[in-house]
N, C-alpha and C positions, 0 to 999 in steps of 0.2 A: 670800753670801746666806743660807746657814746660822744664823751669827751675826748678823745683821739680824733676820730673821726672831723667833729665840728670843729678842730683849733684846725684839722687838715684843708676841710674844707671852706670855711670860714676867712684863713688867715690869720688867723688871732692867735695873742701869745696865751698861753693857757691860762693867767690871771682873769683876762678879760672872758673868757669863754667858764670861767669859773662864776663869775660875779654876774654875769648875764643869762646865764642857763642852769646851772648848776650850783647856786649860790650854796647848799647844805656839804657841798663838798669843798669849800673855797677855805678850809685848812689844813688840806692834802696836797696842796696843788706841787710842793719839791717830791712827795713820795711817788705821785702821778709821773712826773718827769723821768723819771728813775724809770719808771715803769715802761714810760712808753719811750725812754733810749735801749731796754730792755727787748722790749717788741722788735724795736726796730736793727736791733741786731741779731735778734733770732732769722728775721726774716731775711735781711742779707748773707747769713751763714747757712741757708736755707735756698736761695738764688728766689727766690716767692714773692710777689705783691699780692697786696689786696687790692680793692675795689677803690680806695682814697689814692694809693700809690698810681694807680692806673694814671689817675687824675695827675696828681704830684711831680711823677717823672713827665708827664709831656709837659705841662706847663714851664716845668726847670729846663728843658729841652727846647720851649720857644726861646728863652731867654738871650740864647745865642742864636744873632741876627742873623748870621748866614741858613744857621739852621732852621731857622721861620721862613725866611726868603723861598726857601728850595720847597718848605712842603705846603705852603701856599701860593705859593705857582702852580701846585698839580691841579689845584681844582680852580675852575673857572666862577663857579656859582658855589657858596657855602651858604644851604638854608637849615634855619634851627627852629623849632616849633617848640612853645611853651617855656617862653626866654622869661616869664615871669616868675616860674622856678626852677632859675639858674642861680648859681652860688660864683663868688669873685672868684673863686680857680676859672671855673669855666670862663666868664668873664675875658681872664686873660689868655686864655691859650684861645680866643676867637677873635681878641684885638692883636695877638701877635700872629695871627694865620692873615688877616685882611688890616692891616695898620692904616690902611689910607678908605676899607669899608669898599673899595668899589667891589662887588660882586656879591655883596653880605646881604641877607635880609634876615631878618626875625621878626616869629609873630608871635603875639602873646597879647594876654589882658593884663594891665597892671592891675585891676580890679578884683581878678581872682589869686592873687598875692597871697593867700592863705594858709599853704600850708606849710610852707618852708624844708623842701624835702632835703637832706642833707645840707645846711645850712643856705638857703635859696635865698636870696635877699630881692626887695622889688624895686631895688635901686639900679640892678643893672637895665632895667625896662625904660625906668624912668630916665635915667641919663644917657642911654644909649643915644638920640638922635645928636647930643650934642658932642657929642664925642669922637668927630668927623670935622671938617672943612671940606665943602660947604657941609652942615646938615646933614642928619641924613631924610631922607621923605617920608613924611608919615602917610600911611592909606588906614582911613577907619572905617573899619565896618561895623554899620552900625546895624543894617537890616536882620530882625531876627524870624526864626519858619518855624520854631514851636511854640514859645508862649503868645498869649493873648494880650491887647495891649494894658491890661488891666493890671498886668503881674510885669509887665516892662515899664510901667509910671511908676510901681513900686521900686522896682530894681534902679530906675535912676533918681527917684529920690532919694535913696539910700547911697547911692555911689557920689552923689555929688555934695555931702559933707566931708568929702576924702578931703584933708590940707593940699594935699600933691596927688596932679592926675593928669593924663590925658584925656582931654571932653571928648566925649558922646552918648548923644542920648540916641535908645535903642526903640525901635519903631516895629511895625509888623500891618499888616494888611489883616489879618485874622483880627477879629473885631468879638464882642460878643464877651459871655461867660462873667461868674463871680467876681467879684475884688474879692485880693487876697484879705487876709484878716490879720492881725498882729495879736499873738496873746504870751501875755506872762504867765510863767509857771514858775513854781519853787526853785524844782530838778526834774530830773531825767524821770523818777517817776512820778510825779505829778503830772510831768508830761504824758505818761501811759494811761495815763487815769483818763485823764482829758480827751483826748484822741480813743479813748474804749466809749467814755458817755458820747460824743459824738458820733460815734458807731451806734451803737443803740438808739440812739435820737433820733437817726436817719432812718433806722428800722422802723421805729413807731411812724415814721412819716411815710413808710409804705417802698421805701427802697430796699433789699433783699442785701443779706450781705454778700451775696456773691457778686452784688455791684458796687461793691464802695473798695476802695486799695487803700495804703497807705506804701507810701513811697519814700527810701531809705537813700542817704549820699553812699553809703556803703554796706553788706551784708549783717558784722557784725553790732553796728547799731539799734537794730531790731529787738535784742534782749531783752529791756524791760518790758517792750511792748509787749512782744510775746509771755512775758509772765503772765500779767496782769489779763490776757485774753485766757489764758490756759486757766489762772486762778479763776475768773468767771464763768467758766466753761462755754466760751465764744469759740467756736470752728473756725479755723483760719489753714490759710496753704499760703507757702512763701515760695518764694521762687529767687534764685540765685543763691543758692546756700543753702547749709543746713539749717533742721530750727534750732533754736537755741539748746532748748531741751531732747532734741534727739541726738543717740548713739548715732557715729558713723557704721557701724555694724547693722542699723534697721531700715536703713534705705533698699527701698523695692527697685530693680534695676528691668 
């Protein structure tokens, strides 16, 4: 479903979605096809879409002009947030709703282009303004309200070895506080290690641990950490989630 999904949303003939993402499968690629002509007639004998179809039949659907014309006239304003992970289907069913842009806008970071949610590419970010007569108008915001400028001189020296980008460097009035640190670590747990002696270190320095956090992109990445504090017998509370090692059944409500 994986590879369905990405040749859906991607565009790609399944060779190229094989040899790009899927490379340990790229000598199935005729039995795959079978499989997903297969899919695709369950489904129509079925009257059913998924989630990719949703996608697939509008986009086929802009294709004919009248029919783009008509349901791009309903709307005066089309706004889209987070065009930096958007995939070419999207792409296209939002240049065949506004073909000439007047009433379009999108906002997004080409910058945070990372994680490629159903095949998200950061090229439709990147080439968007040119993709109009005239232009379309860039507004950058650059001013940022929670970090300090210490951890935004980091953030744009690190964004501005991108090959392709739109410039801005990020500012902030908040003054003050640490430079961030840079450290290498093996893996994941070495990283647990590292961030437990730091914990402790700050202890001996007179800080308590119910003042120090460690701060996750997402719930389930906390794992190792969480071993490696439970194997020391470090007391910790996490919030957003379970801990790693708790039952759903021992949560106190």
């Amino acid at each position: 479903m994986a590879i369905y999904s990405r040749c859906v949303n991607a565009t790609l003939p399944i060779e190229d979605v094989l040899r790009t993402s899927f490379p340990w499968c790229a000598e199935w690629a005729d039995a795959l096809q079978k499989l997903f002509a297969a899919y695709v007639e369950a489904k129509q004998r079925q009257v059913v879409l998924d989630y990719d179809d949703l996608l697939l039949y509008w986009a086929q659907m802009m294709t004919d002009r009248g029919l783009a014309a008509e349901i791009g006239g309903r709307f005066d304003q089309i706004l889209v947030d987070e065009y930096q992970d958007t995939n070419r289907l999207q792409a296209a069913i939002l240049l065949a709703l506004k073909p000439d842009g007047a009433g379009l806008t999108v906002v997004g970071d080409d910058a945070q282009s990372i994680y490629s949610f159903r095949a998200a590419t950061v090229r439709n970010i990147l080439d968007f303004p040119g993709q109009f007569g005239p232009p379309a108008e860039i507004v950058t915001l650059a001013r940022n309200y929670r970090s300090t400028q210490a951890i935004l001189n980091a953030a744009n020296g690190l964004i501005g070895h991108a090959g392709e980008r739109f410039t801005k460097n990020l500012w902030t009035d908040r003054n003050g506080g640490e430079r961030p640190q840079i450290v290498a670590v093996r893996d994941e747990a070495d990283q647990a290690v590292y961030v437990v002696e730091c914990i402790l270190e700050n202890r001996e320095a007179g800080a308590r641990l119910k003042q120090q956090a460690v701060l996750f992109r997402a719930s389930h990445h906390s794992g190792p950490l969480e071993i490696e504090l439970t194997r020391r017998n470090i007391p910790f509370v996490k919030f957003g989630g379970l801990k790693f090692l708790e039952p759903p059944t021992s949560r106190i409500c």
